[in-house]
Backbone as a ProteinNet text record, in pm:
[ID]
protein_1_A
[PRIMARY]
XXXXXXXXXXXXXXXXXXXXXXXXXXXXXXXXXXXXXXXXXXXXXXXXXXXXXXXXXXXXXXXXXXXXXXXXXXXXXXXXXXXXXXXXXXXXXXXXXXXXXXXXXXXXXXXXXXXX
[TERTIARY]
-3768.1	-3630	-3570.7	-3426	-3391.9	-3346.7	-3337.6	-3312.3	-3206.9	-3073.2	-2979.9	-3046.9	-3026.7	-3078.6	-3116.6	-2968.8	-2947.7	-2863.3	-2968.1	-2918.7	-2964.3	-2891.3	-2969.2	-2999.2	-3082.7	-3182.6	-3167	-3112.4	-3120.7	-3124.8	-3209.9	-3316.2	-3225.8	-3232	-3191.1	-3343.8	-3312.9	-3424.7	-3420.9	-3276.9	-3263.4	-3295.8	-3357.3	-3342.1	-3195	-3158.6	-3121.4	-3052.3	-2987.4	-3004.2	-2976.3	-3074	-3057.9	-2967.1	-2910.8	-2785.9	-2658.4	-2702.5	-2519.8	-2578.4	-2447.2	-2449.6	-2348.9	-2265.6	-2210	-2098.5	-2032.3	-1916.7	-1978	-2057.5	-2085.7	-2244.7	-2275	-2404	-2294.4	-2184.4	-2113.6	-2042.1	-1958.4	-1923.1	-2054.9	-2168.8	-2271.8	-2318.9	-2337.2	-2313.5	-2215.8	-2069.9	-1970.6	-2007.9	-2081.5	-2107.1	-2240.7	-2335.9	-2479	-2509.4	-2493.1	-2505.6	-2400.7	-2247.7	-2145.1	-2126.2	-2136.9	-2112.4	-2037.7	-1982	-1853.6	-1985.3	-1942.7	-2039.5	-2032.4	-1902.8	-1873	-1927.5	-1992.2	-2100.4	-2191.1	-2246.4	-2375	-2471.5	-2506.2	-2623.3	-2679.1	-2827.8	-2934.4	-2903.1	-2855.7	-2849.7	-2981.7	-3057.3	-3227.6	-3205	-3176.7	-3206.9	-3373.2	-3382.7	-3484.9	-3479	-3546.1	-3545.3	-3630.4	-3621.8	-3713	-3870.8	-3884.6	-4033.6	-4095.7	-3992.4	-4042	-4105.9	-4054.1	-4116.4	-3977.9	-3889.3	-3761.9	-3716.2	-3643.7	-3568.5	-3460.4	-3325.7	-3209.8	-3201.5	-3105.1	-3051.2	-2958.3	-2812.9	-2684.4	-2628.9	-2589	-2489.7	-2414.7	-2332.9	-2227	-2272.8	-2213.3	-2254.1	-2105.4	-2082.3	-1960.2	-1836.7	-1859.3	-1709.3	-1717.7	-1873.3	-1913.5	-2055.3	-2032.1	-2162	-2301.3	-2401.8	-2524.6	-2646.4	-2663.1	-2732.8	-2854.2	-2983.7	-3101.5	-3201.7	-3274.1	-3348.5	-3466.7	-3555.3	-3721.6	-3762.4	-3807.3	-3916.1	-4018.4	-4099.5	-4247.9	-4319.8	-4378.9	-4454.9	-4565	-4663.6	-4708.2	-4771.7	-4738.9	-4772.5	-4652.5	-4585.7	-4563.6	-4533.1	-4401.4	-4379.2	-4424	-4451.3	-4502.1	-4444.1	-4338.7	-4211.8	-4247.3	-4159	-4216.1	-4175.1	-4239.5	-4153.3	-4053.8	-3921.9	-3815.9	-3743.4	-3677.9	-3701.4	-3500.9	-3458.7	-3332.7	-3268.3	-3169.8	-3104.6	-3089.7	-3095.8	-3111.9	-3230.4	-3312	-3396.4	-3373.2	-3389.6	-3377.9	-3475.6	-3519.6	-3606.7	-3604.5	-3744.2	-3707.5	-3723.6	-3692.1	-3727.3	-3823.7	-3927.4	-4082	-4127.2	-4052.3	-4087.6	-4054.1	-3919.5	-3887.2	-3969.5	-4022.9	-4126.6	-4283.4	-4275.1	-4438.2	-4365.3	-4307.1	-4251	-4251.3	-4211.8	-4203.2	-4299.5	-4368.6	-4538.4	-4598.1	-4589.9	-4684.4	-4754.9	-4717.6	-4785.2	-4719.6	-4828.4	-4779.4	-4681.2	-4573.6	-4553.9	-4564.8	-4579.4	-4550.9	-4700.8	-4901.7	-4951.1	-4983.5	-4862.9	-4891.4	-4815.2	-4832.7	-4737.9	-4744.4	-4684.1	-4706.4	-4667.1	-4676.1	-4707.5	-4596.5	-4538.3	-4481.4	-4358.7	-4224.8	-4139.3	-4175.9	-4173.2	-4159	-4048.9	-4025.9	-3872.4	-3939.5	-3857.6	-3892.7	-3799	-3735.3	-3657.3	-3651.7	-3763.4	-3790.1	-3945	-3903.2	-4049.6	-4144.7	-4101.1	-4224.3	-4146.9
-597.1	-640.8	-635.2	-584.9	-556.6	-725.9	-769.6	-921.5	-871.5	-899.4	-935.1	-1017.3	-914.2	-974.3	-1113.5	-1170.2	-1288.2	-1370.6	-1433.1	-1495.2	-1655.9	-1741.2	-1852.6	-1857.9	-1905.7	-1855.8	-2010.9	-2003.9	-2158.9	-2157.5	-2202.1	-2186.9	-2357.9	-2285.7	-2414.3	-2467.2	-2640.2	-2674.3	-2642.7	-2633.3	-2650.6	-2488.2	-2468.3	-2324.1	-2318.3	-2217	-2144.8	-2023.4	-2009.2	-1918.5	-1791.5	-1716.2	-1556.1	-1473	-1527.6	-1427.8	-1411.5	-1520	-1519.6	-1407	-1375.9	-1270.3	-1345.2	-1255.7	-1257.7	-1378.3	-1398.6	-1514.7	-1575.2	-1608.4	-1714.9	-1764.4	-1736.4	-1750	-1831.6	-1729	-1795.3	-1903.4	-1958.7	-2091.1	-2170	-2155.9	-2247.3	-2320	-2182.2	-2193.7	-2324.8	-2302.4	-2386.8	-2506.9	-2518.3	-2648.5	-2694.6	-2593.8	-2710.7	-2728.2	-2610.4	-2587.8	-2662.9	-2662.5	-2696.3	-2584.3	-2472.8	-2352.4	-2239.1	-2143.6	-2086.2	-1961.8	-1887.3	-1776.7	-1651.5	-1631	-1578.9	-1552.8	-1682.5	-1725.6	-1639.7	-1645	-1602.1	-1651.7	-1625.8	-1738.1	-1646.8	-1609.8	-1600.6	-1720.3	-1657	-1855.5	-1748.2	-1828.7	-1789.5	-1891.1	-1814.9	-1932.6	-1822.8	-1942.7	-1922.8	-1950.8	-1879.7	-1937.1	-2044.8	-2119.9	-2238.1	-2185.2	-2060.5	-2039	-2002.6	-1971.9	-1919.1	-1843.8	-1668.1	-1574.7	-1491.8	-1528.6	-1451.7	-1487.7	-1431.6	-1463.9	-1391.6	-1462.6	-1396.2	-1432.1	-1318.4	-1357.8	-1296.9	-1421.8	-1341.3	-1355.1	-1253.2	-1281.9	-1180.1	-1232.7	-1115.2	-1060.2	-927.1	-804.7	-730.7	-823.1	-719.8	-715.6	-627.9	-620.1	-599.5	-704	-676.8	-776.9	-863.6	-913.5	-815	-863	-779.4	-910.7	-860.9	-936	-852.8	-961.3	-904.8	-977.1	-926.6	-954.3	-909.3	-981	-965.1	-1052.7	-965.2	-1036.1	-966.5	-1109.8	-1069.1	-1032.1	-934.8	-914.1	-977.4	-1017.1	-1116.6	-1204.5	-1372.3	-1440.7	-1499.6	-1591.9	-1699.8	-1689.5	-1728.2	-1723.7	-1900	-1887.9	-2041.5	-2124.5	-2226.1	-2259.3	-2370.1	-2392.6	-2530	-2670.2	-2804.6	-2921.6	-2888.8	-2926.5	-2957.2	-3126.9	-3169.2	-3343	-3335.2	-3236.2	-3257.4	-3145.7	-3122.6	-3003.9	-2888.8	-2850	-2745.2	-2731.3	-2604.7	-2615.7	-2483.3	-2531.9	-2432.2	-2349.9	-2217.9	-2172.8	-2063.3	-2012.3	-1863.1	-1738.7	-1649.1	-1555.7	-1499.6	-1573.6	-1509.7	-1595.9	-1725.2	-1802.1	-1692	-1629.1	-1557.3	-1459.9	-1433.1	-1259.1	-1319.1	-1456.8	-1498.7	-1566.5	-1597	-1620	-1485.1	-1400.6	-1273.1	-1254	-1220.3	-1169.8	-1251.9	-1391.1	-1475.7	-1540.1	-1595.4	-1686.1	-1820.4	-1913.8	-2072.2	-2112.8	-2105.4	-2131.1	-2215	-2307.2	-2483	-2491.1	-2391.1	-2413.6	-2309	-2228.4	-2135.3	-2206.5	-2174.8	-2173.8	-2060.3	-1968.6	-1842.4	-1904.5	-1795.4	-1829.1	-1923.2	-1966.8	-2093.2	-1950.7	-2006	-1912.3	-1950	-1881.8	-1879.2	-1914.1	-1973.2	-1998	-1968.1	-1885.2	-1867	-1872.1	-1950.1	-1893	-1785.8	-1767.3	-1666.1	-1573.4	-1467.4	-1397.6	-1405.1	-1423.2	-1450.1	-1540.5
6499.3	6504	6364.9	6319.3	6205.1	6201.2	6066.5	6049.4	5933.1	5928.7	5831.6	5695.9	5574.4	5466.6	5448.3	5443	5417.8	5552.8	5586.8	5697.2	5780.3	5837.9	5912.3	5980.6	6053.5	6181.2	6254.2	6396.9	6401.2	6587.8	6634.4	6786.5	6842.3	7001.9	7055.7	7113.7	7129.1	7194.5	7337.9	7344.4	7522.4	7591.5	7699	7791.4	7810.1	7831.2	7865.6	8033.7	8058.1	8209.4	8105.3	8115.9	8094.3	8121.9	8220.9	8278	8174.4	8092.6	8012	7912.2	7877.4	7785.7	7645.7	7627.5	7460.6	7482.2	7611.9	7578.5	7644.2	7712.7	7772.1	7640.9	7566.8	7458.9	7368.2	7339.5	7252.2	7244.7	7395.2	7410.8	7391.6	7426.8	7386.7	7233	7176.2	7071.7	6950.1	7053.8	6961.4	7016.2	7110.8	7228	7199.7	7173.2	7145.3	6989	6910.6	6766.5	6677	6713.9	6683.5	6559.6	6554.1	6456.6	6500.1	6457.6	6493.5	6546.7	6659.3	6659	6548	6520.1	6355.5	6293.5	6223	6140.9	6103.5	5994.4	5943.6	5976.2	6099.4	6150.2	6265.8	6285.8	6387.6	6506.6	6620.3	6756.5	6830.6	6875.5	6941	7041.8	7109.7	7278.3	7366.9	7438.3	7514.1	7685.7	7735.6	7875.5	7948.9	8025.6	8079.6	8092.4	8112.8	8126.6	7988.6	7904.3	7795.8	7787.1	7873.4	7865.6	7827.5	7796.3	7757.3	7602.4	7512.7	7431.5	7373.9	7351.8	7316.3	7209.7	7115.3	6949.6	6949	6969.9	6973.5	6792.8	6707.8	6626.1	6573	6505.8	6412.4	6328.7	6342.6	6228.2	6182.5	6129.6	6013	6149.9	6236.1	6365.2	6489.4	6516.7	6667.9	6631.7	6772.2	6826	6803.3	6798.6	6823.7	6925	7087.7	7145.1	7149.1	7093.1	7109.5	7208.4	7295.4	7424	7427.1	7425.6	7473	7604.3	7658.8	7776.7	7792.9	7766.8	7784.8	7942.5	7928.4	8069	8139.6	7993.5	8036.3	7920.4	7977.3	7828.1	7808	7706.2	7674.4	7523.6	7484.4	7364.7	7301.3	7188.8	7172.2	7086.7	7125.2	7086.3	7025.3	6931.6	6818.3	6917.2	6875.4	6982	6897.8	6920.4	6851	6926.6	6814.5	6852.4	6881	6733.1	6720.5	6843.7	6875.7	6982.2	6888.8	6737.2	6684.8	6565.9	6588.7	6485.6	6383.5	6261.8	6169.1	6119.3	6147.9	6133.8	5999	5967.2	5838.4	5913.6	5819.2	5937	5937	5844	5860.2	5989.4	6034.4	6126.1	6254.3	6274.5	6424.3	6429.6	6320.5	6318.6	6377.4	6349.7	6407.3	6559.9	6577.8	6719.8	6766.2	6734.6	6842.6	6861.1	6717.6	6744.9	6843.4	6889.5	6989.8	6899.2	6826.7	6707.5	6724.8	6724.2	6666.4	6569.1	6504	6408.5	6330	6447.6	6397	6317.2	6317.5	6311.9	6164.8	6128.8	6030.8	5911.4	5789.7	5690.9	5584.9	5545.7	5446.2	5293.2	5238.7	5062.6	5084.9	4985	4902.5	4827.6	4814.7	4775.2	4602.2	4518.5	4371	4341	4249.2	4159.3	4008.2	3906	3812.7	3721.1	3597.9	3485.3	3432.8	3363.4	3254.9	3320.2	3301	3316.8	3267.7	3067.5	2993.2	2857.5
[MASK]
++++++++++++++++++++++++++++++++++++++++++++++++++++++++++++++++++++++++++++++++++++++++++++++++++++++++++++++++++++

């Protein structure tokens, strides 16, 4: 999946009905997230069985909806406590893959002043 450089990645806790597409994702959006669909932001909904997943957002002058369903197997979704979770996007790349996330953590980001 191509991931926008710079971007927020932010998963509902709640399922989903699959059937909606781009305006009906997007009234949700202003309704469960409270964020403009506009936005610079990844919205990751899921379906009740959690063998589906959507990623509706903006690209410059048009929606881009992205859709996986698994054939067989189970994507493995973090608990989430709050109704939105904020994820990285090394987190959606181990969600797609079928990875735990909640059970991984990758390097530690660097911050550096000076090189030497």
């Amino acid at each position: 999946m191509f991931l926008p450089e710079r971007c927020q990645i932010l998963m509902s806790r709640f399922s989903v009905d699959m059937r909606k597409s781009i305006n009906g994702l997007s009234m949700l959006i202003a309704d469960t997230f409270g964020k403009n669909p506009l936005s610079e932001y990844l919205f990751v909904f899921r379906n009740h069985r959690g063998d589906k997943i959507k990623i509706l957002y903006w690209d410059r002058n048009g929606f881009c909806l992205w859709y996986k369903r698994l054939e067989k197997g189970r994507f493995y979704f973090p608990s989430i406590q709050a109704g939105v979770f904020e994820m990285s996007a090394a987190q959606l790349r181990w969600l797609l893959d079928g990875l735990d996330f909640s059970k991984l953590t990758g390097h530690p980001t660097l911050h550096y002043e000076h090189l030497f």
